[in-house]
C-alpha positions in Angstrom: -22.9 4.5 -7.5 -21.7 0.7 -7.9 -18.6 -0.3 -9.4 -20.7 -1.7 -12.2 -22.1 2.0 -12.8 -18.6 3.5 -13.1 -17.7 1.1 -15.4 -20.7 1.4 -17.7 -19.5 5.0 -17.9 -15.6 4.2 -18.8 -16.3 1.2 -20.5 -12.7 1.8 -22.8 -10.2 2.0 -19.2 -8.4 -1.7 -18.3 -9.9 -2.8 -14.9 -7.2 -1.1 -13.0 -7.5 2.1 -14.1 -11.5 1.6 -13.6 -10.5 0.9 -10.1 -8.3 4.0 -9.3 -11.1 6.3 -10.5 -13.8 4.6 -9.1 -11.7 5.2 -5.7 -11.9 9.0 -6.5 -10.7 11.1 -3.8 -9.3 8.2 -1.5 -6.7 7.8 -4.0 -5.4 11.1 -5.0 -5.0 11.5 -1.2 -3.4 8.4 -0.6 -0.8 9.8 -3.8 -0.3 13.2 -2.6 -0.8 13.5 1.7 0.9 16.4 3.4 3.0 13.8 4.8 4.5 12.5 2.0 4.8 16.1 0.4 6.6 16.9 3.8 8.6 13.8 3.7 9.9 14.6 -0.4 10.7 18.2 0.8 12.4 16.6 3.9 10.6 18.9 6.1 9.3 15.8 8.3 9.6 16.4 11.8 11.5 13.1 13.1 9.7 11.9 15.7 6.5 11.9 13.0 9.1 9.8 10.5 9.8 7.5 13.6 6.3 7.1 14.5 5.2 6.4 10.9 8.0 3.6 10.4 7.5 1.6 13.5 3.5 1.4 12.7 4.5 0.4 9.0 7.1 -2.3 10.2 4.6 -3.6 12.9 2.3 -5.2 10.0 5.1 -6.2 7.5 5.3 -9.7 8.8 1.3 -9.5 7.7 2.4 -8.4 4.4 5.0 -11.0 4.1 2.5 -13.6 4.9 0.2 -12.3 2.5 2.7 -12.9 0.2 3.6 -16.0 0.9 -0.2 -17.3 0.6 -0.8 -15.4 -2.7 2.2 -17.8 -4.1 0.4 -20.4 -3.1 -2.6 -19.4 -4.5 -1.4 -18.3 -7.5 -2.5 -20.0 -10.6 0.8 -21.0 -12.4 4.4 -20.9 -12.3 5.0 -17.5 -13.7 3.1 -15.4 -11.3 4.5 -17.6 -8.2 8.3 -16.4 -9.1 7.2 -12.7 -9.8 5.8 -13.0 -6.0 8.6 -14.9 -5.0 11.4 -12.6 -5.8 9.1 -9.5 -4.0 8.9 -11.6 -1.2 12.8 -12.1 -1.4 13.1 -8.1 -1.8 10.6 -7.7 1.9 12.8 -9.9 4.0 16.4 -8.4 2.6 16.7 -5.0 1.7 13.8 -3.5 2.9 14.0 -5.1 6.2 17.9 -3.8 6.4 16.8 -0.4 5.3 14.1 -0.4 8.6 16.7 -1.8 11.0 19.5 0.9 10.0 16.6 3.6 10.3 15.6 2.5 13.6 19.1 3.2 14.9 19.5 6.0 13.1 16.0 7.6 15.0 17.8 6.4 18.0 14.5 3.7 18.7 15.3 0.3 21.0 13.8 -3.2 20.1 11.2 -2.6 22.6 9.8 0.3 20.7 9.8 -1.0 17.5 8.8 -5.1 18.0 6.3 -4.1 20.3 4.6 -1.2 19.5 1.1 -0.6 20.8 -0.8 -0.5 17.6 -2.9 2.5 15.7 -6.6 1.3 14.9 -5.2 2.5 11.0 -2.8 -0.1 11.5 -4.9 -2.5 12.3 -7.2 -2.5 10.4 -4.6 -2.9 7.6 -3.7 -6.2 9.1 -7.3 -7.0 9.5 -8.1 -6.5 6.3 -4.9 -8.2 4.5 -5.6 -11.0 6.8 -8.6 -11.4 5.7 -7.8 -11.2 1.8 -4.8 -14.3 2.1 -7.7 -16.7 1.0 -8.3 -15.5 -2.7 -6.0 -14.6 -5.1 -7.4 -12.2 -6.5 -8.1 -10.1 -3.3 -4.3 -10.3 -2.3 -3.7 -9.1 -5.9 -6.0 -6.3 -5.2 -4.5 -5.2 -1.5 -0.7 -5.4 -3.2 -2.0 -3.6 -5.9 -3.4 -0.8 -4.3 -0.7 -0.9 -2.1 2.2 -0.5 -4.1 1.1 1.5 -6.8 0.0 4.2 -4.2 3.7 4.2 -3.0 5.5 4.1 -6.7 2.9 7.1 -7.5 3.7 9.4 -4.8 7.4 8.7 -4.7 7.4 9.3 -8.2 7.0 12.7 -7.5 8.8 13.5 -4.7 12.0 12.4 -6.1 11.6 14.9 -8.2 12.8 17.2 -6.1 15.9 18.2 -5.0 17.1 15.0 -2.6 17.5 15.7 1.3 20.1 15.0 3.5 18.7 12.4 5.8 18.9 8.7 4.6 15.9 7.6 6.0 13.9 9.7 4.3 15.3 9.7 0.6 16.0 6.3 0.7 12.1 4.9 1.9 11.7 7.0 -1.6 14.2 5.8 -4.0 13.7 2.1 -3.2 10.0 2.8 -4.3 10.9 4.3 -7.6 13.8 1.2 -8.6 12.8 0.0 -12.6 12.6 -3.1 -10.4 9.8 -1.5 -8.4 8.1 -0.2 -10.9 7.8 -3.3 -13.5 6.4 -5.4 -10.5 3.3 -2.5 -10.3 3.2 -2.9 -13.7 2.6 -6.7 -13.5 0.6 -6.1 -10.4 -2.1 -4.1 -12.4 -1.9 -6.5 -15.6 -2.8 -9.0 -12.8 -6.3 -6.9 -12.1 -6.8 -6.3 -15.5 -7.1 -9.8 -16.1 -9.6 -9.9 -13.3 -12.1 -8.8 -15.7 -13.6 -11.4 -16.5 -14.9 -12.2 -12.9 -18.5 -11.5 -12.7 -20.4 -8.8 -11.1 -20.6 -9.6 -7.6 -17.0 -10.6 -7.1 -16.2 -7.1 -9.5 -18.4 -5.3 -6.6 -16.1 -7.1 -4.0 -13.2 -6.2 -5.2 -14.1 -2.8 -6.2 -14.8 -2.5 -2.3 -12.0 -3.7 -1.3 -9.9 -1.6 -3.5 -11.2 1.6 -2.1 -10.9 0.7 1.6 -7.4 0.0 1.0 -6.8 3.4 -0.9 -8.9 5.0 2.1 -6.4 3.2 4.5 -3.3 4.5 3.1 -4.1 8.0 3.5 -5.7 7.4 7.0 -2.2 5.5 8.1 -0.8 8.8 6.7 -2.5 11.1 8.6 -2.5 9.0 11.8 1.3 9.1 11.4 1.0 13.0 11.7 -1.1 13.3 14.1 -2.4 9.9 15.7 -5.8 10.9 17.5 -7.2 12.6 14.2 -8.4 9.8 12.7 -11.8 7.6 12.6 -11.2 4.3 10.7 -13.6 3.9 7.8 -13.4 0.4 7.1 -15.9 0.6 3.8 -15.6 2.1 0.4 -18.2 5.1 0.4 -19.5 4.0 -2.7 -20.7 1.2 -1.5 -24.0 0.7 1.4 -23.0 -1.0 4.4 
């Protein structure tokens, strides 16, 4: 079915929500994984935890210059300071929160500047590398990004908090009001994409679902690294 199908059928649904159903099944897994069920139960096995947070911290300095580009790109002031204080929030806090988890897992430098990369992983920064260009694609790979992470954390902080920092902290800094009012402005972003015609629509409909279908691969490549094949196009869309 193309993304102009789906939306035929839930012609009432903002763009964003359009989006998230048409990526079906890659979402709800990318919003409820085993791991991050385990990891809101604290039941994640540490060397899994360590394994998953040097792969993620290896592409953050792609993330940051995604960033970076999208403020550029951006078509006014307003959205270039929304962007600008998120970028603030990657290099402070979030950076600190990695660096005082590294030691806490007991990992050196050398494992966790130079890690030998996951194809997952890669193909993460291969495909945030190659959205940097247009605005709107950047929009989509944040978007699908972090609204994956505010859903699932939602509901594992939920339950009853566990005792190592790590853990209950990678949640809590994803449900912040903070947080959660740049997703909201994330998807109002989308939503105004609507306008774009059909073949950029199809484009970024694609690209949405790869991303969703990323975020649960990176997942289960953090449990268990040789079970995964990358899929690097949305299934509803021919190759």
């Amino acid at each position: 079915m193309s993304f102009s199908d789906y939306q035929q059928q839930h012609p009432s649904l903002p763009l964003s929500e359009q989006l998230r159903g048409y990526a079906g099944s890659d979402w709800q897994q990318a919003v409820s994984h085993p791991f991050t069920e385990a990891l809101g139960q604290d039941q994640l096995d540490d060397a899994v935890y360590a394994r998953y947070l040097v792969q993620d911290y290896a592409f953050i300095d792609t993330l940051v210059n995604l960033v970076a580009r999208t403020i550029a790109n951006a078509p006014a002031m307003p959205p270039k300071t929304v962007l600008a204080g998120f970028l603030a929030a990657l290099t402070s806090d979030e950076n600190t929160y990695f660096l005082r988890s590294f030691e806490a897992l007991g990992l050196s430098e050398e494992q966790y500047l130079n890690p030998e990369l996951h194809p997952v992983s890669q193909a993460i920064i291969d495909t945030m590398q190659a959205s940097e260009q247009s605005y709107e694609q950047a929009i989509i790979c944040l978007c699908v990004a972090e609204w994956s992470y505010l859903s699932w954390s939602k509901t594992q902080a939920a339950k009853p908090r566990g005792s190592r920092f790590y853990l209950q902290e990678w949640i809590d800094i994803h449900v912040l009001p903070e947080f959660e009012q740049f997703v909201a402005w994330l998807r109002g972003q989308v939503d105004s994409f609507d306008d774009r015609d059909n073949e950029t629509l199809e484009q970024l409909a694609e690209l949405f679902c790869r991303m969703a279908r990323l975020e649960h691969q990176f997942f289960s490549a953090s449990l268990d690294p040789t079970s995964i094949n990358v899929l690097r196009s949305c299934p509803h869309v021919p190759v």
